[in-house]
C-alpha positions in Angstrom: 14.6 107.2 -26.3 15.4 103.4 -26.2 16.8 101.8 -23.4 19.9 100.6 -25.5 20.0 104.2 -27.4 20.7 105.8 -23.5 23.5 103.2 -22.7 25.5 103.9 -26.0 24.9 107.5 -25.4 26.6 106.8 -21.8 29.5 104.6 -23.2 30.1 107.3 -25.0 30.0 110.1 -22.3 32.3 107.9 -20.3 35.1 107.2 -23.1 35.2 111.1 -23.7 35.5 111.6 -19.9 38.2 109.2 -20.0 39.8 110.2 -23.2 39.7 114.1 -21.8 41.3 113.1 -18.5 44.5 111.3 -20.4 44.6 114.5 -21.9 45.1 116.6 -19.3 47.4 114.3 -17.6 49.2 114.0 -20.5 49.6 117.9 -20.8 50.2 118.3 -17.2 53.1 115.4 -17.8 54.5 117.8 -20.7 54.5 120.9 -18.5 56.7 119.2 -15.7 59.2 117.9 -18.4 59.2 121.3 -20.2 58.0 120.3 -23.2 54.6 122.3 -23.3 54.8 125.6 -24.6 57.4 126.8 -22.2 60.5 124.5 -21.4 62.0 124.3 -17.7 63.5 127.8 -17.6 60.1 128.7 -19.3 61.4 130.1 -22.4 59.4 128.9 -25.3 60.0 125.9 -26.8 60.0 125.0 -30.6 56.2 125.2 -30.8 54.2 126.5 -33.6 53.0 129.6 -31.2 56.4 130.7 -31.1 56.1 132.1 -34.5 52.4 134.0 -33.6 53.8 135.6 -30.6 57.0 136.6 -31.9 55.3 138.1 -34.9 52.5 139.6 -32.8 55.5 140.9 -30.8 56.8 142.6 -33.9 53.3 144.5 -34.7 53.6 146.0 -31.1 57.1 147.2 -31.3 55.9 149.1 -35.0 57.9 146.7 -37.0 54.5 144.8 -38.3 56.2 144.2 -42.0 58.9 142.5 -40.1 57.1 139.5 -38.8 57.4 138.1 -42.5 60.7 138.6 -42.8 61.5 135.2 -41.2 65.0 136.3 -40.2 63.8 138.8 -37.9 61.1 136.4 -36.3 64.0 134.0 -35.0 66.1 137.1 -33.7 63.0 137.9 -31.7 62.6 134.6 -29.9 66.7 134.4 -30.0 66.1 138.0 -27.9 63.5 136.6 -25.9 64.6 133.2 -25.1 68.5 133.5 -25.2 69.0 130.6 -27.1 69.1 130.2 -30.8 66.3 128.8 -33.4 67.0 126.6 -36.4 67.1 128.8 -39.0 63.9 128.5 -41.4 62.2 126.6 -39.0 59.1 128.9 -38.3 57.9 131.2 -41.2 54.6 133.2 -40.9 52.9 133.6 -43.9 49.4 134.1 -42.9 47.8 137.4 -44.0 47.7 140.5 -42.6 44.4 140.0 -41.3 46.0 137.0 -38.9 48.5 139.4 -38.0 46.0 141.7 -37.0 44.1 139.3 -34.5 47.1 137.8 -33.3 49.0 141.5 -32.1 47.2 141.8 -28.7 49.4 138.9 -27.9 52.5 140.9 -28.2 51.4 143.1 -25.1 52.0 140.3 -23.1 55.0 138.0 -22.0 55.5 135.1 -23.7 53.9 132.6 -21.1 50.8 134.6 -20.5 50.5 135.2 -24.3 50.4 131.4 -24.8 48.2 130.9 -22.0 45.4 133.4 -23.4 45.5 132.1 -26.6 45.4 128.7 -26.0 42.6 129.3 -23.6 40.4 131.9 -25.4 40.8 129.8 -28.8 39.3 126.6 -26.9 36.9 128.0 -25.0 35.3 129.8 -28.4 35.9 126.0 -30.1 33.6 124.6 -27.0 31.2 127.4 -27.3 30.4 126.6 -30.5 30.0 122.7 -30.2 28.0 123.5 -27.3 25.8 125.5 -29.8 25.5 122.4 -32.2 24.9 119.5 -29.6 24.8 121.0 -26.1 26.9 119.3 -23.5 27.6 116.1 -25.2 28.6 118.4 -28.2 31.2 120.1 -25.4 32.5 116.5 -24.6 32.7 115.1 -28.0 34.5 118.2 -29.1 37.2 118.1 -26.0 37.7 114.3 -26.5 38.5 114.3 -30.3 42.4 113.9 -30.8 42.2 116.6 -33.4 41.9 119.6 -30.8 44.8 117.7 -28.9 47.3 118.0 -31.5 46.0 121.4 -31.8 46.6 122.4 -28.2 49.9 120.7 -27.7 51.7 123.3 -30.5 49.1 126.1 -30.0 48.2 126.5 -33.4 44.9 127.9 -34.0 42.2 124.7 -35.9 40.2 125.6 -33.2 39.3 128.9 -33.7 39.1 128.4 -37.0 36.7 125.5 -36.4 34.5 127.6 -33.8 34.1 130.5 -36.7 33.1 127.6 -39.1 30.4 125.8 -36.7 29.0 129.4 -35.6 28.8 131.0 -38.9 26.9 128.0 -40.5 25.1 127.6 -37.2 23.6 131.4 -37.9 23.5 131.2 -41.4 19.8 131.2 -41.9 18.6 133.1 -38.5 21.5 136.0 -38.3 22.8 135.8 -41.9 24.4 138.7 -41.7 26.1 137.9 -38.2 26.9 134.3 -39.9 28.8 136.6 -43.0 30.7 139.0 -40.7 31.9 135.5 -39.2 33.3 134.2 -42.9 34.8 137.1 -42.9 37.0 136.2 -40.3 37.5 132.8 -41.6 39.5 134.8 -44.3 43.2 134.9 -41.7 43.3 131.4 -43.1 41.9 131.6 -46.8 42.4 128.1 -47.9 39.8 127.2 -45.8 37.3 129.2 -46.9 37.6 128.7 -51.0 34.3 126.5 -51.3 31.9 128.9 -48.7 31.0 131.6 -52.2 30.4 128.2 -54.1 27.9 127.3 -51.2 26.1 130.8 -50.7 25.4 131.4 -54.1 24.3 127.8 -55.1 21.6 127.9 -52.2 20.8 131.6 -52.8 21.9 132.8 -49.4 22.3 136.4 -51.0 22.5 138.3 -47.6 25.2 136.3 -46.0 27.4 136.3 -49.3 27.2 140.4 -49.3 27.4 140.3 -45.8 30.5 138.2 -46.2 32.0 140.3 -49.5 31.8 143.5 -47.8 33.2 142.5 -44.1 36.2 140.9 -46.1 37.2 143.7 -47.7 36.3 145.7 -44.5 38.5 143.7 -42.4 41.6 143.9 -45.0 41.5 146.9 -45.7 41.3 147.9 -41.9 44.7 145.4 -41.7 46.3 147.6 -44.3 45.5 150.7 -42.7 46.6 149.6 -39.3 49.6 147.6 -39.8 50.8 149.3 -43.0 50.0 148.4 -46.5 53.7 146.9 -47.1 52.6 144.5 -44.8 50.4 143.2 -48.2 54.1 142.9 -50.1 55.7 140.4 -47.5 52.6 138.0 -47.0 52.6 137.4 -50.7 56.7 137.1 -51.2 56.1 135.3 -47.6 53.1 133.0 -49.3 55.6 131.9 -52.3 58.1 130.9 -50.7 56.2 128.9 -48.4 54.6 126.9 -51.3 58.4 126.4 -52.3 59.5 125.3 -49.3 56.5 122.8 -48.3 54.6 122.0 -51.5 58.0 121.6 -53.8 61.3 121.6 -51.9 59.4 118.6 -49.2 60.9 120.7 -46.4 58.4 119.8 -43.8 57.8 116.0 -44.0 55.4 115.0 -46.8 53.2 112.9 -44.1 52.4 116.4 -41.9 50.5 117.3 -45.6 47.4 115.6 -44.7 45.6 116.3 -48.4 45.8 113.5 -50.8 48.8 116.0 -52.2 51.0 114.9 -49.3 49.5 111.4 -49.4 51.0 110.8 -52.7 54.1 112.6 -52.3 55.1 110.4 -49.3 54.6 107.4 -51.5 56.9 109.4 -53.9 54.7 110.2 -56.4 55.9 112.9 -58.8 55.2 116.3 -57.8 52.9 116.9 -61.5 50.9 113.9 -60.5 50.0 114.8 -57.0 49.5 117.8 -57.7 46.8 116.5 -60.7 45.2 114.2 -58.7 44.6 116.9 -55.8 43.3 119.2 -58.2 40.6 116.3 -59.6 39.6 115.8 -55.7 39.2 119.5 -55.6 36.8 119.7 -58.2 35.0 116.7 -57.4 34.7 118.1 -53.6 33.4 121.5 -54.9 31.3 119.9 -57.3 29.7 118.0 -54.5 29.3 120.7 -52.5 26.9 122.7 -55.1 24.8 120.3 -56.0 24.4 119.4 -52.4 23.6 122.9 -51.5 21.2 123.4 -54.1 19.4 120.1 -53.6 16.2 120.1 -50.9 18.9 117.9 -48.2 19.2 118.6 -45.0 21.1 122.0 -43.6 23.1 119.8 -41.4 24.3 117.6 -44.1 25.2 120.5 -46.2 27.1 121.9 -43.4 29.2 118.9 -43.0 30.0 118.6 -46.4 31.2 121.9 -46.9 33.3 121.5 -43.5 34.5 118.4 -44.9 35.3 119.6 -48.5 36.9 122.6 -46.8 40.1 120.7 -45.6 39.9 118.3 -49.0 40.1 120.8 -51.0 43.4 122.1 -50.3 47.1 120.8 -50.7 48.0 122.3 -47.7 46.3 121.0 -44.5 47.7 119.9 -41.3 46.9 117.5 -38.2 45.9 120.6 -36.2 42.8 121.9 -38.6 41.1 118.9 -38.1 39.2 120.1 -35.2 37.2 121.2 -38.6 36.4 117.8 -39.6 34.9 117.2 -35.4 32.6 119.8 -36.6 31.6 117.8 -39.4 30.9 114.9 -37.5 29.0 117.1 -35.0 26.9 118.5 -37.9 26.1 114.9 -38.8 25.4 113.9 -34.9 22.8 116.4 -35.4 21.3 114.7 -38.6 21.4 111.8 -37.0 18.1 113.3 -35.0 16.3 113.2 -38.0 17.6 110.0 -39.8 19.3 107.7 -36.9 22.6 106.5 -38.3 23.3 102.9 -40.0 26.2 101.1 -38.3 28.3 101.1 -41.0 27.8 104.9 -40.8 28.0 105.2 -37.0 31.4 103.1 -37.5 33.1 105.6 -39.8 32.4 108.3 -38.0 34.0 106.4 -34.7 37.0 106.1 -36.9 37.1 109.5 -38.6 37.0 111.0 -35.2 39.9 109.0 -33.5 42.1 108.5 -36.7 43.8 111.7 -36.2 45.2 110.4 -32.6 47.5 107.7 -34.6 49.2 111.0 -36.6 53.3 111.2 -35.7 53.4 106.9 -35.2 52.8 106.1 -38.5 54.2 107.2 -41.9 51.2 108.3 -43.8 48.8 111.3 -43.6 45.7 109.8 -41.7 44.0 112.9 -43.5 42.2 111.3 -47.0 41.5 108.5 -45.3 39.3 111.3 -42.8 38.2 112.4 -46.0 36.5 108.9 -47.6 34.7 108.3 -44.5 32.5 111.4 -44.3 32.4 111.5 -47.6 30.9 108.1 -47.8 28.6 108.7 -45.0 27.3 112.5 -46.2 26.3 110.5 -50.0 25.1 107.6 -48.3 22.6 110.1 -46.2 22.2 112.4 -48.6 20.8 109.5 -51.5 18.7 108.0 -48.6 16.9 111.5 -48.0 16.6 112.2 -51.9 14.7 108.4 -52.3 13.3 109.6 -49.5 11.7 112.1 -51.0 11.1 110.8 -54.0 8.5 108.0 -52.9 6.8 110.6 -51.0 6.2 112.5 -53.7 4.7 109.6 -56.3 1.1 108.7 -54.6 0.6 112.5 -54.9 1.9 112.2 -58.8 0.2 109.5 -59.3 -3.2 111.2 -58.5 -2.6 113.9 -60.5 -2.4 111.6 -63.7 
């Protein structure tokens, strides 16, 4: 490896050293001022966790319908806490799959609940980058702001990004394994609407059934062991919620970080966002086949479809990002095969670190994310195609 290749790689170690420290000062900071997780008197503060322990809480007191009946979620932290909730403030409307991950955490006080989550979750996030790029994967993973914002609220981009990266990761040794793993994915199923369109475009047969049949496996086994009813509340739950945040604006339009909530915080009209996210959705889909049936590389199929994951849906947040460090992981790993332009090399510095700049200013940083690995996936994948293509005319030419 060049001289000049080795320093850039140890810039880089050293900025993500540094980045990771300010972290956990940062969180340490938080802890002493009661604003992590836990306030002074350690009750729980208004943190997105709140709602998947007091839900998981439900399930292990036998009341599993209850935790989406939002109502009785903010009695259960009144209960636990001794101080009221604003009313409306945390809904659960994730499926009864979710519910049925998230109910060990009940057994457990509120604290240690937290703690295990937020532990297990980033440990299985680091595992996985570890997997793609081995140590500097680890660092680059801990450094991104993504996994931050993630951490801070205890919400849960990180596991969903660790099932993402392993089940592409194993898709063509353990494809089985790699479908059990989408599967899973399914607790959060807007992130998963482009993996069938993948599978069967590229003729990965065995991880598609694979994936089919654990699905239903792991719904039905949600049904059975939480109760069926629980079915009826995620999909009242499900509507409202699209009221609430994709109609009523309840939660501030720049949290949406889709092109949806891009254009409804320049108040565009509800029909037009709602149009142009749909024509993004189709063009992100569309990309995605004929990428995954084109002779590109696996790694930059992988990062488009963990790009087009979050572009395709209205309703993505600041904290499932960590997806789109996976992406940029999956084109690190190109980058061993193709080294990176600078233009390229300088999007991807700026896709990575544009998520630290969400909450101080007054637009979702999110589409912006978006263009720039869209730009650099196309860019690669064109170069490879030429690539290919004047390999293959001396051997065309003798044939004539």
């Amino acid at each position: 490896m060049p001289a000049a290749r080795l320093s850039a790689a140890r810039w880089i170690d050293i900025f993500c050293f540094a980045l990771i420290l300010s972290y956990a000062l940062l969180l340490v900071r938080s802890v002493e001022l009661g604003l992590w997780i836990v306030d002074r008197s350690g009750a729980p503060t208004h943190a997105d966790f709140s709602v998947f322990w007091a839900s998981a809480r439900l399930v292990w007191l036998g009341h599993a319908a209850s935790a989406y009946d939002w109502p009785a979620v903010r009695e259960t932290l009144e209960q636990m806490s001794g101080r009221p909730f604003p009313s409306g403030a945390f809904p659960f409307f994730y499926p009864p799959l979710a519910l049925l991950i998230l109910a060990p955490l009940g057994a457990f006080a509120y604290a240690p609940a937290a703690a295990l989550w937020i532990s297990a979750t980033f440990a299985a996030y680091l595992r996985a980058a570890f997997t793609m790029l081995r140590g500097r994967g680890v660092l680059l993973a801990a450094a991104t702001p993504a996994a931050l914002w993630c951490i801070c609220i205890g919400q849960n981009g990180v596991l969903s990004a660790a099932i993402f990266a392993l089940a592409l990761m194993l898709l063509d040794r353990r494809p089985a394994i790699a479908g059990i793993l989408i599967a899973f994915l399914s607790f959060k199923p807007q992130l998963g609407v482009l993996i069938p369109f993948a599978l069967i475009a590229s003729g990965r047969w065995r991880a598609f059934a694979s994936a089919a049949a654990a699905s239903l496996t792991l719904w039905l086994a949600a049904g059975f062991v939480l109760g069926f009813g629980t079915y009826a509340g995620f999909l009242k739950a499900t509507r409202d919620a699209r009221h609430i945040f994709l109609v009523a604006g309840q939660l501030p339009w720049f949290k949406l970080q889709s092109v949806y909530g891009f254009l409804r915080t320049l108040d565009a009209p509800a029909s037009l966002a709602a149009i142009l996210q749909a024509a993004v959705s189709i063009i992100a889909a569309a990309s995605v086949i004929l990428l995954w049936r084109s002779r590109a590389r696996f790694t930059l199929k992988a990062a488009a479809l963990t790009a087009g994951a979050l572009a395709v849906s209205p309703y993505v947040q600041i904290y499932d990002f960590p997806i789109a460090t996976i992406a940029i992981l999956f084109l690190i790993r190109d980058s061993e095969e193709a080294a990176f332009k600078l233009w390229e090399a300088a999007a991807l510095a700026l896709a990575f670190f544009m998520p630290l700049v969400f909450n101080f200013i007054s637009l979702p940083v999110g589409p912006a994310v978006f263009l720039l690995l869209g730009a650099v996936i196309a860019s690669r994948s064109v170069r490879r195609l030429a690539a290919d293509e004047d390999a293959s005319q001396p051997e065309n030419f003798a044939r004539a």
